[in-house]
Structure formats: structure tokens, C-alpha cells
N, C-alpha and C positions, 0 to 999 in steps of 0.2 A: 023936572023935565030938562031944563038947562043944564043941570049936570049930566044928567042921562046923555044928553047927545053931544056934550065936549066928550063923555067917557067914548062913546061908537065915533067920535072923529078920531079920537087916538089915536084907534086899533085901526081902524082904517087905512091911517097913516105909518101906523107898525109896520101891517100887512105889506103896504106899497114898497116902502123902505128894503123887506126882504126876501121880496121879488127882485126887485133893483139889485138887492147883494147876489141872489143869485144868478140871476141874468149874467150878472158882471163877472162871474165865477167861470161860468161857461164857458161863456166868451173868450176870457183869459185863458180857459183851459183847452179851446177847441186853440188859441194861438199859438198855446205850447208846445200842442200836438201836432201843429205844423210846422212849428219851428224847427221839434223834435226831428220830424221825418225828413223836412227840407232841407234843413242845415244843419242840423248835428249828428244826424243817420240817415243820409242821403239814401244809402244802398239799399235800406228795409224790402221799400214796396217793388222795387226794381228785382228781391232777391226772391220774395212771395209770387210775385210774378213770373220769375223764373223758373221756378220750385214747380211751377205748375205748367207751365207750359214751354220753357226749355229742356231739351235731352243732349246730351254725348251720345254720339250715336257712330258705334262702328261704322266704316267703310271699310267694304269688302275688296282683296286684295285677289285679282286675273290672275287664276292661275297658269304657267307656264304650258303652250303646247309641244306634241309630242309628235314630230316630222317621222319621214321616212328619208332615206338618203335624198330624195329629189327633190323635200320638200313639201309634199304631200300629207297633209293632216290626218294623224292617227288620235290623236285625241285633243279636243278641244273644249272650251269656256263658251256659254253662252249666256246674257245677263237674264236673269227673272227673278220673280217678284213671289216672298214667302206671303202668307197671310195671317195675321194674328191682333188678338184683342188683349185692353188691359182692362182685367179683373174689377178694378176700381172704380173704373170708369165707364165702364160698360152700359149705353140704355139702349135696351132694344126689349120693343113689346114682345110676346109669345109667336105672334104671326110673323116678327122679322125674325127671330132665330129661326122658325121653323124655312122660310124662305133663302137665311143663310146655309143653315143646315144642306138643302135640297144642292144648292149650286155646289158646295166643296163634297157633297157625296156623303156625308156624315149624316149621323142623328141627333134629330134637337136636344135631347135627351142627356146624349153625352158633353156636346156644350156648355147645358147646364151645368150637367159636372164639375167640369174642367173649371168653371165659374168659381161653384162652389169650393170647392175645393183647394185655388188656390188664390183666394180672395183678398191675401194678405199680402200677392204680388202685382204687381205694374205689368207684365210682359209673359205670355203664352202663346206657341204658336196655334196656329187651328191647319195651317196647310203650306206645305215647305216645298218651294218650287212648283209652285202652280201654275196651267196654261194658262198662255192670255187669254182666253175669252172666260175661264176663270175670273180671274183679276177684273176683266170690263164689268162682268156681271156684278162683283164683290163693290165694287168701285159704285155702282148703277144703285145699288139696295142703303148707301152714304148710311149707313150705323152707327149712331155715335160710341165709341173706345176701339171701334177695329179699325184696322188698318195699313199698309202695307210696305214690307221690307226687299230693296233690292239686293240679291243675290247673286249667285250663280252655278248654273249646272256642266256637269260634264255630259260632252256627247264625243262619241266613238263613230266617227264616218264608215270604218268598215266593218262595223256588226260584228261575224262570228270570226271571218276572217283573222284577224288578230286578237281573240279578246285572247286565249293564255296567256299569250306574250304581252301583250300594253296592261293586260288587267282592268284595275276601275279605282275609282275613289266611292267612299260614301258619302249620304249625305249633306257633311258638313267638308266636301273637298277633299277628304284626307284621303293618299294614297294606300288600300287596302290588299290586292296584291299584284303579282307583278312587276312591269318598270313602273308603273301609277308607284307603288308600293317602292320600290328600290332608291326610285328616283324625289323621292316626294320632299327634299329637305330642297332640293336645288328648284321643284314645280312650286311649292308653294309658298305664295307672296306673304309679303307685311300688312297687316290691317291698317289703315287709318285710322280718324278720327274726326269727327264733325258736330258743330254745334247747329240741332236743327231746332225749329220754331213750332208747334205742334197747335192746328187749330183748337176751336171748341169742342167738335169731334173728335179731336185725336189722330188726325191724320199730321205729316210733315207738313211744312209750306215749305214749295221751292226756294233753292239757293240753302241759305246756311252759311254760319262759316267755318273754315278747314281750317283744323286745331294741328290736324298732322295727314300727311298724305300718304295714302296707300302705295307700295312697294307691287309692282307685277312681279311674280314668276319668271323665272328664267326659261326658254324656250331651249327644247333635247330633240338633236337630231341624231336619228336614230340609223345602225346601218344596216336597218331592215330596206328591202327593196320591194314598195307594194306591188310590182309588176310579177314579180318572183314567188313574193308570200301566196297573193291570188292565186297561182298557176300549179301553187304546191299544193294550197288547199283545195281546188279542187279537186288534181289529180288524186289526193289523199282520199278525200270523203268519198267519190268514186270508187279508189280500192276496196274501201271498209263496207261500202254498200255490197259489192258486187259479190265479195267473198263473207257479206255478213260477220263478220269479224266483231269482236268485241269491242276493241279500241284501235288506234292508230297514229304515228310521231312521225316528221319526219324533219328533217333539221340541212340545211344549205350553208356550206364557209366558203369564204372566199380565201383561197390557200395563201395568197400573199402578203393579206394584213392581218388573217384571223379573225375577220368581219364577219357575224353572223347576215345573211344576205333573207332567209327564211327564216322560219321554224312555227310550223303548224299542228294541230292536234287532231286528235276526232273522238268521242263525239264534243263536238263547240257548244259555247253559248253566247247570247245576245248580249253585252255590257251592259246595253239601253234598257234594257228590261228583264231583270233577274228577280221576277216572282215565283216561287216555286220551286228553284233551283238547290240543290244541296252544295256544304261546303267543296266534300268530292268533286263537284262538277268543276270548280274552278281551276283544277289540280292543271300545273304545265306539264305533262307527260314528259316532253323530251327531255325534262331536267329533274323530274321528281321519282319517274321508273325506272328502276330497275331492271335489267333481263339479262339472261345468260347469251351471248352472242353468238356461239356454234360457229361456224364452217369460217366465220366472216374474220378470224383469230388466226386464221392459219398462214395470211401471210406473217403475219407477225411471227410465227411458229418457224417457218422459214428465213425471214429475216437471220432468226438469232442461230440458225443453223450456217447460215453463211459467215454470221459474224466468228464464229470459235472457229474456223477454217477448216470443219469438218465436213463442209459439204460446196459444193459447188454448182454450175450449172450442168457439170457432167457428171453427177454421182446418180448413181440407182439405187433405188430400192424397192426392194421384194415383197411385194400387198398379194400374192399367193397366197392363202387359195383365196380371200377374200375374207377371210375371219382372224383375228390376231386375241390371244388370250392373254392378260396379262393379272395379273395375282389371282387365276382364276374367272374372271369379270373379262364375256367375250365382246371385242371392241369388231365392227363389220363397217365392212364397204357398201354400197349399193351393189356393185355387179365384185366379179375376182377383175381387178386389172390387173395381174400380173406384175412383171419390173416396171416401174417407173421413174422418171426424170422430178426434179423438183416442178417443173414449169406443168405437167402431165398432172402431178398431187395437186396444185392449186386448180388446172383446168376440173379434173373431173372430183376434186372436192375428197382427195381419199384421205380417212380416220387413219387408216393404219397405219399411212405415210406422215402423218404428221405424229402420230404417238412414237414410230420409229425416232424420228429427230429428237422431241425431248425426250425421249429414254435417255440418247446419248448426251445427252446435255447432264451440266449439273445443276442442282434446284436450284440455289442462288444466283446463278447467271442466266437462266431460263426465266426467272422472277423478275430480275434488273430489265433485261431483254424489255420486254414485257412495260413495266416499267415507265420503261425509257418513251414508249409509246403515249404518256400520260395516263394508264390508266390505273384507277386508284387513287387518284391526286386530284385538286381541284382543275375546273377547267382555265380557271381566272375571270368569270364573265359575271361571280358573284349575284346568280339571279337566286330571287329569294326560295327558300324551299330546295334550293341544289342539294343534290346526291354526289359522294365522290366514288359510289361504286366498292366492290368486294377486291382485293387481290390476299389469298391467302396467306401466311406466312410459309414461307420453304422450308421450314425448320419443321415442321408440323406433317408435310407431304411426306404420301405414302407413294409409291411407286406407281401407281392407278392413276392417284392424283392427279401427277405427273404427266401421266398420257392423255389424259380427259380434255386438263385443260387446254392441251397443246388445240383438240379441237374445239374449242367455247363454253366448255362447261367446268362447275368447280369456282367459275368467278363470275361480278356480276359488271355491268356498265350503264350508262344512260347514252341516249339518243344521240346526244349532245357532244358527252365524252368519246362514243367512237368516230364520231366526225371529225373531232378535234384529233383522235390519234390516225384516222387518213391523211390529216394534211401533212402529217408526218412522212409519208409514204410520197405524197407529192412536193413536198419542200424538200426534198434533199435531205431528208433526216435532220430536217430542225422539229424541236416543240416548240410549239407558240400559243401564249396565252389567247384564250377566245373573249371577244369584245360587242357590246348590240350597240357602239358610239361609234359612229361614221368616224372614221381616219382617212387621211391621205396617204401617209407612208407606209409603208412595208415594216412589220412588227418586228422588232426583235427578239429572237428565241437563244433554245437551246441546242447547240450541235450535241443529235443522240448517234448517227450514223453516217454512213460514208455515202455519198451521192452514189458511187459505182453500185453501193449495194442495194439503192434505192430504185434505180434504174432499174436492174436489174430484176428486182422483183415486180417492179411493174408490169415491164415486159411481158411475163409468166404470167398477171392478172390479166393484162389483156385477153387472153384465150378463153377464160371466163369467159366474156362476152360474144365470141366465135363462136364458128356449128361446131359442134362437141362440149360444149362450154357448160354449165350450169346456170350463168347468167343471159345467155342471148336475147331474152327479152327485153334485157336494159340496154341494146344498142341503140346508137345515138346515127342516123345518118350524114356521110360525109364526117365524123369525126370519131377517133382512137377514142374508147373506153378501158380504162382496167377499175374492174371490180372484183367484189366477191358475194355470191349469197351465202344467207345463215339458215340451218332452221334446228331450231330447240325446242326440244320437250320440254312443254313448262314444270317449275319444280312444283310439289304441294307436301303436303303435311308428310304423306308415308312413304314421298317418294318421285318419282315424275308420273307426271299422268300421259295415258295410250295415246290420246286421241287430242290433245289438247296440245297446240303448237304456237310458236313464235318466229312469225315469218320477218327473216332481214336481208336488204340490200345495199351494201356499201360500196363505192365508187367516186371515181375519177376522172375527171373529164378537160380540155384533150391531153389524152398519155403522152405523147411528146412535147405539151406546153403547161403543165397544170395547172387549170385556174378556177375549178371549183370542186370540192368536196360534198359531197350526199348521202344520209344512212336514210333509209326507211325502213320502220319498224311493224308490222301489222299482225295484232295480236289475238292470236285465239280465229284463224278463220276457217269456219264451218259448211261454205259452200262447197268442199269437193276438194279441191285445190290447198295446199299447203307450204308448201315450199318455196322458199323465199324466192328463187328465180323464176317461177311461177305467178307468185300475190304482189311481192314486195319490188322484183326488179320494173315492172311495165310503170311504175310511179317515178324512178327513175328518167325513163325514158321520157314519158312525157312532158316531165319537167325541164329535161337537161335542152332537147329538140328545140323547147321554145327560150331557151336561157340563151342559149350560144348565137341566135340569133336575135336578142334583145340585146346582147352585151358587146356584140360586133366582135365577137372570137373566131379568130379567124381558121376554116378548115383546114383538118392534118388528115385526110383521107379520103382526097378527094378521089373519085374513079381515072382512070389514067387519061380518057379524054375529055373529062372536064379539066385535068388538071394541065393537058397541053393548052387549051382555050384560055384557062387562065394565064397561064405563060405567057401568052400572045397578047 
């Protein structure tokens, strides 16, 4: 028995012994492990910490606004808040996605998805640029892994008004077309950088620290004039309505710097909200169509007839009986006017007086002519999608040719580019590049012609505008006009079609001071009426009416007793 129970004190004392060892093992081992973390790898738990609840986290970079000469916002940054969950992280019962789901509009269904699907990532969004009361509610339903990112949207203050022209950005800011599009390297900013804190949830904690600071955008002022734009647009969509017309352009330069002041479309769309809309809809007509100009060439046709010193303000010619044949192919007047003056062919618009002129011309200097006016060539205003237009080679003309185009057809131009080659007509025979960036000075061009012959032909466009004229609708009260209307049969596949026309009116305002240029284009209209001093000049009008008194231009026509009263 005595041995029996020294043997069980033994083990007893074994047992205790290698408790004791390991106790003491632990212990040691749990020191190490603090030693480890505390002092020899400080960073560890600081880094697991991180790992999980530290991000980089972009900061979004204001993109630059988009003025009108006065200042006036055409397109702007507003901050909001994207919505999105991480995959990972994500706990929400069936009842809370179904309740997420209902607030962003979606189906619970597809959340799952999105879940599933991409469960090997941190970061999906569920809704990008959402309203605030969005967000409140998102915020209200506190979900743990979702949670929300500041961004921001574009908004367009004038709606249809400008979108051709300003265009849009999409979703992620970027300039898509347009100045948004042209301009978008000098609008859009630099992103930053931020180190933010992210709860249990998943949401930020305010503050953070800034790793790198976001760059704004550079702010473009534009030398659109929203007083101008508005006054075109209406008058525009007005035209197109009244005459049911298919489409409609019309484009405004300010003759002295080359400044686009306008340029409107029809039919518009909303920037703010382009559900539905086709690429087609976006199209800037006045820089992207084409049209054969007609009647509206003729001063140009004259121009170059003064310029070879074959014609003057005293030459006649003979539009008897009212039909002129040339390589067979009968070219007509409206009525027979008999002999007329150069100043009489622009008034009453005669084909055969201006085919007379480039007959005598030779193609290559009827082509230079021509030319010289810019057309064919760019305008310089570089808006994306620009057209430089059709000018045949002369090498290639047949004698017909020849005559056709002297009246507008045979070549083609945009809205844009013939405005640009009016200011030719009112600058003294400079060309000058066209620009949508507000200047101060006075552009410098090219001298294509002699001011005398410039004058000159103005003069003769003014009657245009007078009783007997083609254009009288686009008189302006109290001040000198010289215009011209166009009206072209539009081309098609086998040929021109009967019934389908291209209403234009180009002009000049005031003829003895010029200081703005105007083309309207009104295409395809069907209510009765087609001709361009008919559809296209009364847009002029109303435009130019309310210009000359916005712009404080001063009258060249006043009646003779207002204009003693002004004397006094």
C-alpha cells in the first residue's frame, strides 16, 4: 500500500510539473507574440486594420463651366451622391434588399445578381447620380456594405435652347458632343485623392486625409450671346412649325471678330434628359448639313463679274424672253425681265443673269472667285462633326456646270460656312476664321477683295429687301438691310425632286455699318409657302429687330423726321 501511494504521489507531482511547463510555455509564447507585434512588427495589426477598414478613395475633380459672353451659365457641375454596395461585405436580410430595391427603382432580383455575380469584387454601383431624397431614404434603410459616393452631374440651364451647340457630357463627365465634346480636355479637372475611414457598415467616416487634391476644370466663355440664341430659337422653331418644315439652322456672326453670336437648330433636344433620343437627334445641323444654296450665290456670281472688269454697275443684260438654253438644259426666270442692270439680277433674283456672267468668266477664276469667299474650306471654328462643303473642280466643268452654279447649284455649303462667307461681303472683302470663344479684338483675315467692290455689291443686295425685292420680309425697321434669298430643289438619288425645297435667307445688317451676319436655312416646308423670302427671310427679321436693339446699334434709316428730331 505504501508503495502504491509514493507511486500516485509521483504522477501527481509529474502531472503538476507539466502543467507548470506548459503554463510557462504560453505565457512565454503569448510574450513573444506581443513582443512580436509591439516591437518588432509594430505595423501588422495597424496594417489588418487597415486592410479592412482604410480605402483611397478618389476625389472628384468640378468640372469647368461653360458661360455665354455675359456670363451666363450654359452648362454646369452640381455635387451628388452615386449609390453602391460591396459584394463582400454586404448583409442585408431579403426584406432589406427588397426595400432597397423599391427606393432606387430596381429589382431585388437583379441586386442579387449583381451580388452574385460579382462577389470576388469590393465596389459596384447600384445607382449613379441619384436624387437627394434618393440618398435620404438609402441613408434611412443604414444596410450594412452599401453606401454612398460624391460625385457630380451636369446640368444645362437652357434646355433645348443650346443643347446642338454646348452638347452634353456622359455619365462619367466626359465631353460627348459638341463644345462639352471639343472642349472637354481644358473642362475636365484632375482627380484627387483621399484616405477615408469606412465604418462597420461600410460607409465613410467624415474628414479623411488628403493624399492629393483635386484640380477644377477650367471655366470657357463662350461668344454665344444667350439673349441672341433664345431670340433665334424661337423665331427658328416658329418657322419650322408654321411651315411644317422638316428641319431648320440658323447661325448669327458678328462681322468684326468672327464671333459666333447664335447658332440654333430645329428639331432640339433636352441635354437634361435624353431617354429615347437617337444618335441623329444630336446632329448640329448648321455645321453638319449640307445644302445647295441657290439664289443666295449670286452675289458672289456678281462679285466676280466685277472683279475681271467685265461688268460693271452700268452693264446690261439681256434675260429675254425669260428662258436661256444652254447645252440644251433650259435655265428660266420666274417672269421674262427683259435687259437688266447687275443691281435689278440680284433684286429680282434672275438665273439667266447670272449664268450670262459665269459663261463669260473662265472656270478657274469663277472657282477662285468663289473661293475666295471661304467656301469649300474650313470655317476655322473646328466644331466637331464640321463639314467643309462641295466646290467642284473646274477642270472637270461642263459648260452647264458652269451656269448652274453661278445660281447655287452644282455645289454644296453648311449654315455656318455661308455666314462665314457673308461676312466677307460686309468686311470689305476680308475672310476671317469663325470662332464660339468670346474675343475682344477684331480678327485678322484674309484680303480676298476691294472694299469698292464690296460696297458695291451691297448696295444692289439691299433691294432685295425693298418692294420689288425677293427678300422684303426680312426688313428690319429703321435700319439698311442687304440680303439675298435661296430656294433649292433638294437633290435625291435620280435627280432633284418637284416638290421638295430648301428655303434660305442670307443677310446683312446695318448696310452702311455691318455688324452682324445671318443665314437661315428651312428645310423641306410643306405648308404652302416655299421660298426662301417667304419661310426663311421673316426669321431674319425677327431676329435682327430685337438684335440692333439689344446691341445698342445704332440706326442707318431712320425716316427723315425722326431723323431731323435726332439731329436736335
Amino acid at each position: 500500500m505504501a508503495r502504491s501511494s509514493k507511486a500516485n504521489s509521483h504522477v501527481a507531482v509529474w502531472r503538476l510539473n507539466l502543467l507548470r511547463v506548459m503554463f510557462v510555455s504560453l505565457l512565454l509564447g503569448l510574450i513573444w507574440r506581443l513582443a512580436d507585434i509591439q516591437v518588432m512588427n509594430p505595423d501588422f495589426l495597424r496594417y489588418q486594420g487597415d486592410a479592412r477598414h482604410v480605402r483611397q478613395v478618389p476625389v472628384a475633380a468640378h468640372r469647368g463651366m461653360i458661360l455665354d459672353r455675359h456670363g451666363e451659365p450654359l452648362a454646369i457641375s452640381t455635387p451628388v451622391h452615386s449609390i453602391w454596395l460591396n459584394p463582400q461585405e454586404i448583409q442585408a436580410t431579403d426584406k432589406e434588399l427588397v426595400q432597397l430595391a423599391k427606393v432606387l427603382n430596381l429589382k431585388s432580383k437583379s441586386i442579387k445578381k449583381k451580388i452574385e455575380q460579382n462577389n470576388g469584387r469590393e465596389f459596384i454601383y447600384l445607382k449613379r447620380r441619384a436624387r437627394p431624397e434618393v440618398v435620404a431614404k438609402v441613408k434611412a434603410l443604414d444596410i450594412d456594405g452599401v453606401a454612398l459616393q460624391r460625385e457630380y452631374k451636369r446640368y444645362y440651364p437652357t434646355g433645348e435652347v443650346a443643347s446642338h451647340l454646348i452638347g452634353f457630357t456622359n455619365i462619367d463627365d466626359i465631353g460627348q458632343e459638341g463644345l462639352e465634346l471639343m472642349h472637354d480636355t481644358v473642362l475636365t479637372g484632375l482627380s484627387g485623392l483621399k484616405r477615408m475611414v469606412r465604418d462597420s457598415r461600410g460607409n465613410y467616416v467624415e474628414g479623411g486625409e488628403l493624399l492629393k487634391a483635386s484640380k477644377a476644370g477650367q471655366n470657357i466663355q463662350l461668344s454665344i450671346d444667350l439673349r441672341l440664341q433664345h431670340l433665334s430659337y424661337q423665331a427658328l422653331k416658329k418657322a419650322v412649325i408654321k411651315n411644317r418644315a422638316k428641319s431648320g439652322a440658323a447661325v448669327v456672326l458678328d462681322i468684326h471678330t468672327g464671333e459666333v453670336l447664335a447658332m440654333v437648330n430645329q428639331p432640339a433636344f433636352n441635354p437634361n434628359n435624353r431617354r429615347g433620343l437617337k444618335p441623329s437627334d444630336f446632329r448640329n445641323r448648321a455645321v453638319t448639313d449640307l445644302f445647295e444654296p441657290g439664289s443666295t450665290v449670286k452675289p458672289f456670281t456678281v462679285t466676280s463679274g466685277i472683279k475681271s472688269g467685265k461688268y460693271d454697275l452700268n452693264s446690261i443684260i439681256n434675260t429675254h424672253p425669260g428662258i436661256f438654253k444652254v447645252s440644251g438644259h433650259p435655265i428660266r426666270d420666274f417672269r421674262d425681265y427683259g435687259e437688266i442692270n447687275l443691281a435689278t439680277l440680284i433684286q429680282k433674283s434672275s438665273n439667266i443673269g447670272a449664268s450670262k456672267i459665269a459663261l463669260d468668266m473662265e472656270p478657274e477664276q469663277l472657282w477662285q472667285d468663289f473661293a475666295s469667299f471661304g467656301l469649300g474650306e474650313a470655317t476655322g471654328a473646328y466644331f466637331p462633326g464640321e463639314v467643309i462643303g462641295n466646290m467642284p473642280d473646274p477642270q472637270s466643268w461642263r459648260k452647264l456646270d458652269r451656269a448652274t452654279m453661278a445660281y447655287g447649284y452644282g455645289l454644296s455649303t453648311s449654315a455656318l460656312q455661308l455666314a462665314r462667307a457673308y461676312m466677307v461681303l460686309g468686311s470689305g472683302g476680308i475672310l476671317k476664321p469663325v470662332t464660339f470663344i468670346k474675343t475682344e479684338t477684331s480678327t485678322q483675315g484674309r484680303k480676298q477683295f476691294s472694299s469698292d467692290t464690296m460696297q458695291q455689291v451691297l448696295a444692289m443686295m439691299e433691294k432685295v429687301v425693298k418692294s420689288g425685292g425677293t427678300g422684303t420680309r426680312a426688313a428690319v425697321s429703321n435700319y439698311r438691310v442687304a440680303g439675298k434669298s435661296g430656294t433649292a430643289k433638294k437633290a435625291t438619288a435620280g435627280g432633284y425632286a418637284d416638290k421638295r425645297y430648301q428655303s434660305v435667307f442670307a443677310g446683312i445688317i446695318p448696310a452702311s455699318a455691318p455688324r452682324l451676319a445671318m443665314v437661315v436655312m428651312v428645310d423641306e416646308p410643306s405648308a404652302g409657302e416655299y421660298y426662301g423670302g417667304a419661310v426663311a427671310a421673316p426669321v431674319f427679321s425677327q431676329v435682327m429687330t430685337a438684335a440692333m436693339r439689344l446691341l445698342n446699334v445704332t440706326p442707318d434709316d431712320l425716316p427723315e423726321t425722326q431723323l431731323q428730331v435726332a439731329q436736335h
